[in-house]
C-alpha positions, 0 to 999 in steps of 0.5 A: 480201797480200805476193805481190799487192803483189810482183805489182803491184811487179813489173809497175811495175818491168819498164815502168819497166826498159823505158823506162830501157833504151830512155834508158840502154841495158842496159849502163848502165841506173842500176836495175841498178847501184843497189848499185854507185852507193851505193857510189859515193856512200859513197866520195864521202861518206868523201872529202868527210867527212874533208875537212870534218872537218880543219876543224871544231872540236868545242866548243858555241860553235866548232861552229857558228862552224867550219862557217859557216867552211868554208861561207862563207869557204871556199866554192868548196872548203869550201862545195861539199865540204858541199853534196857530203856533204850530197847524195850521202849523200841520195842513198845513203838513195834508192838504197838504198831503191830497192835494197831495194825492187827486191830485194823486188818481185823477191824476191831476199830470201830463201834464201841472200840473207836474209844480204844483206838482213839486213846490208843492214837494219843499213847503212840503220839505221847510215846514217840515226843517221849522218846524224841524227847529222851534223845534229847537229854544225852546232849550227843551229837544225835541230840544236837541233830534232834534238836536242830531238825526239829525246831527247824521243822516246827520253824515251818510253823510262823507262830514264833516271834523269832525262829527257834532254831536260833537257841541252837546257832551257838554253844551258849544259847542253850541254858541249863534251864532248858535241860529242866523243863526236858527232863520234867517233861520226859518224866511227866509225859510218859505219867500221862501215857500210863494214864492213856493206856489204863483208860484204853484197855478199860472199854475191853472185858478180861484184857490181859495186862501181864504177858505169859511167863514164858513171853515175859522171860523171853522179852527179858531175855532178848532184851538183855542179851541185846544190852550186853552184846550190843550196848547203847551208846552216846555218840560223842558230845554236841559241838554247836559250832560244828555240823554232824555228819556221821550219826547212827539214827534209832530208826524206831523213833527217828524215821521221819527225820531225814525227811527233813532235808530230802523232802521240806518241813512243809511236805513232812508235815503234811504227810504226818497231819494225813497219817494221823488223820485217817488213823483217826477217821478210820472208825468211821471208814471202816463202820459196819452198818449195824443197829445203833442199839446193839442186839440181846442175846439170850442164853439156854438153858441156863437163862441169861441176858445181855447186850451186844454193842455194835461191833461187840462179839458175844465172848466180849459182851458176856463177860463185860455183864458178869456171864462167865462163857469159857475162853482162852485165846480170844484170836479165833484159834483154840476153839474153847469159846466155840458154841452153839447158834440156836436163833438168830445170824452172826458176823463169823469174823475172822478166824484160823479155819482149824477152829471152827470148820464149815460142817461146824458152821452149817450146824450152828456152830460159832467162836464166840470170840469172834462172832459178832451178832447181826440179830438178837440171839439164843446161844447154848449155855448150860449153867445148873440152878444149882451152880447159881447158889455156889458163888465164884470166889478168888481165894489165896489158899496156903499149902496145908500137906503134899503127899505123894501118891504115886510116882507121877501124882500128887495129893495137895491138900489147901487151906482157905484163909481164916473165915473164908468158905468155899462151897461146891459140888461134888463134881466140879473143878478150880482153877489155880491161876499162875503169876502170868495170868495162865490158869491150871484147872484141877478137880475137887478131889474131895467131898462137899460135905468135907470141905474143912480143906481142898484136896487136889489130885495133881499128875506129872506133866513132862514139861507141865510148868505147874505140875512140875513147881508141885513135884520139884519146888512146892512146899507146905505153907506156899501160896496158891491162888485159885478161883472156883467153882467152876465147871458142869461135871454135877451128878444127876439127883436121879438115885433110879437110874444105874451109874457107870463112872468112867475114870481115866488117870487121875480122872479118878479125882471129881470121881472120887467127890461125887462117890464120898458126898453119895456114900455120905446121903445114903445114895441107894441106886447101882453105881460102877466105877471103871478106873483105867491107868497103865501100869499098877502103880497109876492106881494110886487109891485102888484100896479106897475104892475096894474099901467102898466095894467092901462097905457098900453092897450097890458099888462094884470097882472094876480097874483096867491096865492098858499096859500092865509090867510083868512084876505087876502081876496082873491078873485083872482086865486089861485093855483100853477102859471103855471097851471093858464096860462095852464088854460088860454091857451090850445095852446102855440104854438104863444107865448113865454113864460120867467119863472123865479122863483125857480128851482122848478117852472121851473122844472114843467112849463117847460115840462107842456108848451111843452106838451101844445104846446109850441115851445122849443126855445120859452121856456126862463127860468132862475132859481135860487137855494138856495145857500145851494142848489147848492150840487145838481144842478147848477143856471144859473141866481143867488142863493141867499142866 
């Protein structure tokens, strides 16, 4: 029974995954950011909370009357921090329950996340007596049936020496005390539940807490917009001697108080103890049968090894023991962490179909993010012995110089803080990480034996949010945090074999690195490079790369317009760049060729030169996407955006 309903859970969540990544794009896709989005939520809860608490005053008469204050006196700050506690913690109960829901339908609940989803259990009840508790302290008339209703139901319970619905018969059996202990304990209950949710994302590797930008700025939105047109309000003060009749229910927290009177206390109770107890029994209910031990899985070339928890998929075990496998979305939808199978059988587990296609799987192909091993295994993983001598650091860099290089590119150079180092190679690429968490990955545009300062090479994104704080807001002496290096893009120490270097806009940039640190060793062997652009404006270093032809005799520049202007001038090759190095070369079978530029560029050289007789491991590619891209395929060097 629990199968058929995840069954059925499943298909709706991967049609509604789809049309959410077709609005939103993967990246910021707000179902894969449920958790970091309850986060969110919370810090919006905790700020407006002890905002609202420096005014109210605890006391039976002074509740009511301190709330009505901050609600209507002081409504364009007051009143709109109330409303903004009042939505936001709606919104964490749904968000947490469409969490729960997903991680069930996907069933991510068992194995070493039993953990997460038992301490998640706990949060959800913390978070609605908090909630029921806050309802509490405005002393309306919702509250006084809050309070009767619920001191009736736990009446049910014959474990009081005397009812407690009798401490609300009349006006003077509520006493300001009272009032203490609720609001002490709506200040400390949710302290206990930030300490819940910091241990339940603790078991997950990389959990994101912080939503992307544009999320965190629409939640804000929604949120405000719901406080200034549809505000929070008391409705009216308790009146013990009276029954209310007209109330106006949170039905976020507040669904099962009807229930009250139209079922009984008993039969509530009931209900809820079943809810809770197969939420809890539901990592039992829902276990594979897989070894107790987990599985090792062990990476090739680039030899790692690690262990794969039971129910633990191979993206999350990697990165819990320090093996960087790439990544973005982590719902089976981007196809960044997609890899190859060598030995073993995973669990594919579920994923939008765009991602990874049967012809895929049927050639070894899994999304690691999603892939649960059922065996020890051998995954591809390709990390240079090199690379493991050149540590990946977290550096906050500041803007040293900004120059603008063409109209659409922009040459930064950054400057580490005193007495940090920064080693790479010539090649390889940072990533510069975003207040959201986002990442934007750029090469290293200069040389490793040059490396007093980082020199980036940033094009022009039409509505890139990076790109676009470069061009438009960016200044000398800003921060910019950055994590490197990173990347596979490393030239071969063959100088034996020519070089065609094939470079796409600003694909010019780990061009640009390996040249310099070659000119600088002496490097004897043939080197091309084969620049394509547009319009002449694109090639914005054209005259370093002819300074190079001039001093090196074994370098020739070959540039390429696609679509040169008539007051260009262009007298040169035109074309697409790659059908001008298949013009020159009819056999490719003595080169080795680095491509970087756009996916797409990639994409059509790559078989081209094959087909041309280029050996496949002579073929070096590194291409970039789009940021707004990425909901379709990976990048292995940088999007930059």
């Amino acid at each position: 029974m629990i199968r058929a309903v995840q069954t059925l859970a499943q298909k709706a969540l991967l049609r509604l995954d789809k049309l959410f990544n077709q609005l939103f794009g993967a990246e910021t896709n707000p179902l894969y950011q449920l958790g970091a989005i309850t986060y969110f939520l919370f810090c919006i809860i905790l700020a407006s909370g002890f905002y609202l608490y420096a005014f109210y005053r605890t006391g039976v008469k002074e509740a009511f009357d301190s709330v009505e204050a901050i609600t209507q006196a002081q409504w364009y700050l007051g009143g709109v921090m109330r409303s903004l506690h009042r939505y936001a913690s709606d919104g964490m109960v749904l968000t947490v329950l469409i969490h729960m829901a997903r991680n069930f339908a996907m069933n991510r609940l068992s194995g070493f996340r039993a953990f997460s989803w038992i301490t998640g259990i706990f949060a959800l009840l913390f978070l609605y007596i908090s909630g029921i508790n806050g309802y509490w302290l405005v002393w309306d008339r919702l509250a006084q049936f809050i309070a009767v209703a619920s001191t009736e139901w736990l009446d049910w319970f014959p474990i009081f020496s005397s009812p407690l619905v009798r401490n609300f018969l009349v006006q003077e059996s509520v006493n300001d005390r009272f009032f203490s202990l609720l609001s002490f304990a709506h200040l400390g209950i949710p302290l206990i539940m930030l300490a819940l949710v910091v241990v339940h994302t603790q078991r997950v590797s990389g959990a994101r807490t912080f939503p992307s930008r544009s999320l965190a700025i629409g939640w804000s939105v929604m949120l405000l917009g719901l406080a200034l047109f549809k505000p929070a309000v008391s409705q009216g003060r308790a009146d013990l001697g009276t029954v209310p009749a007209d109330l106006h229910l949170d039905w976020f927290f507040l669904p099962s108080y009807p229930l009250i009177y139209a079922w009984s206390p008993g039969h509530l109770w009931a209900l809820i103890g079943a809810v809770f107890v197969l939420l809890f029994l539901l990592p039992v209910l829902t276990r594979s049968p897989r070894r107790v031990e987990g599985f090792r899985v062990t990476t090739v070339p680039s030899v790692h090894a690690f262990a794969a928890k039971p129910g633990e998929t191979i993206l999350e075990a990697g990165l819990r023991q320090g093996v960087r496998l790439p990544y973005l979305c982590r719902d089976g939808a981007c196809g960044a962490c997609k890899g190859t199978v060598l030995q073993g059988t995973v669990d594919y587990g579920i994923y939008q179909p765009d991602a990874l296609t049967m012809a895929e799987r049927h050639a070894g192909r899994a999304l690691f993010c999603r892939a649960m091993p059922l065996s020890d295994l051998e995954i591809e993983y390709y990390e240079s012995e090199r690379q493991k001598r050149v540590p990946v650091r977290l550096l906050n860099c500041r803007v040293r110089a900004m120059r603008q290089l063409a109209p659409e590119v922009m040459r930064l150079s950054l400057e580490r803080p005193a007495g940090e180092s920064l080693d790479f190679f010539a090649g390889q690429y940072l990533d510069v990480l975003l207040q959201d968490g986002a990442r934007r990955s750029f090469s290293f545009a200069n040389a490793p034996h040059d490396n007093e300062f980082i020199e980036l090479h940033i094009r022009r994104i039409e509505g890139g949010r990076f790109t676009t704080h470069v061009f438009a807001n960016m200044q000398v002496g800003d921060e910019v945090r950055i994590e490197g290096p990173l990347g596979t893009f490393l030239e071969d120490d063959d100088p034996d074999v020519p070089t065609i270097f094939l470079a796409g806009a600003t694909g010019f940039a780990p061009v640009k690195s390996i040249l310099e640190h070659r000119f600088h060793i002496a490097w004897r062997g043939r080197m091309l490079l084969y620049w394509g652009v547009r319009v002449r404006a694109d090639l914005y270093m054209a005259e370093l790369a002819l300074a190079w032809q001039r001093e090196h005799p074994n370098f020739t520049f070959v540039p390429v317009l696609s679509a040169p202007l008539p007051q260009d001038q262009w007298q040169g090759r035109t074309g697409l760049v790659h059908e001008a190095v298949l013009a020159d070369f009819p056999d490719l079978s003595g080169y080795r060729v680095y491509a970087c530029g756009s996916m797409q560029m990639v994409q059509a050289a790559r078989p081209a030169f094959l087909a041309q007789g280029l050996p496949e491991g002579m073929c070096i590619s590194d291409a970039f996407l789009l940021a707004a891209q990425r909901d379709a395929r990976a990048s292995p060097a940088g999007a930059m955006s």
